[in-house]
C-alpha positions in Angstrom: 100.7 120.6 89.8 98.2 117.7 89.9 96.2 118.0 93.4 97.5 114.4 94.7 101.2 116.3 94.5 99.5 119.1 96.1 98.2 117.0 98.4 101.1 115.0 99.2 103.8 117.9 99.3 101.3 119.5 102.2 101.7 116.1 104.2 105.2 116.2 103.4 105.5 120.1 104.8 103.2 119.1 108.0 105.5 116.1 108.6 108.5 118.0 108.5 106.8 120.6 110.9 106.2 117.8 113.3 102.2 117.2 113.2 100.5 114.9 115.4 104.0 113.0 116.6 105.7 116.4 117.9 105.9 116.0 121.2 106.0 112.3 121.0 109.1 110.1 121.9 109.2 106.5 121.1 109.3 104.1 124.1 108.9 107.1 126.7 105.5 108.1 126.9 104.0 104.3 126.4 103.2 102.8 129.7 102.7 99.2 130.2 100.0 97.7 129.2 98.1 96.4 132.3 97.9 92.4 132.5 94.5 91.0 131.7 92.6 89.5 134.9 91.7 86.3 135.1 87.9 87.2 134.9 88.8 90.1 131.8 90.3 86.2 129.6 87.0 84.1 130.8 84.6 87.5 129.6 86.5 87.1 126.3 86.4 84.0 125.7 83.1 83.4 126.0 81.9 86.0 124.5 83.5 84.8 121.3 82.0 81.1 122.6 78.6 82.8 121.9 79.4 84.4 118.9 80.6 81.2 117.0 77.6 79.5 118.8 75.1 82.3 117.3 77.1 82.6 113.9 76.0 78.1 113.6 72.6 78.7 114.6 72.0 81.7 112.3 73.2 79.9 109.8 71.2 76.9 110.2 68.0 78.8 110.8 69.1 80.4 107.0 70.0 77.5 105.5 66.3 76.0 106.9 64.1 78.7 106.1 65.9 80.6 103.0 67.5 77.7 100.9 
């Protein structure tokens, strides 16, 4: 047998044996998620604020001195 069959008829076995999801039920051990605060959404967005603000300038200062 090729070793991807191998491979695959091993994942296949562990699967069947339960592997990581054995003790795991859909739906019943998932909490909630916990809603954002107002503070958590302002952090967020302007951190991605400076990002996109960085990203321009760092492409100007490229564009400038490279190009």
């Amino acid at each position: 047998m090729p070793e991807s069959k191998v491979q695959h008829q091993e994942e296949i076995e562990i699967t069947e044996q339960g592997g990581l999801t054995a003790d795991f039920a859909p739906g019943e051990d998932i909490e909630a998620p916990e809603p954002w605060e107002a503070w958590e959404t302002k952090l967020v967005v302007y951190s991605v604020s400076i990002g996109v603000v960085a990203l321009i300038i760092g492409s100007i200062i490229v564009d400038y001195l490279f190009l």
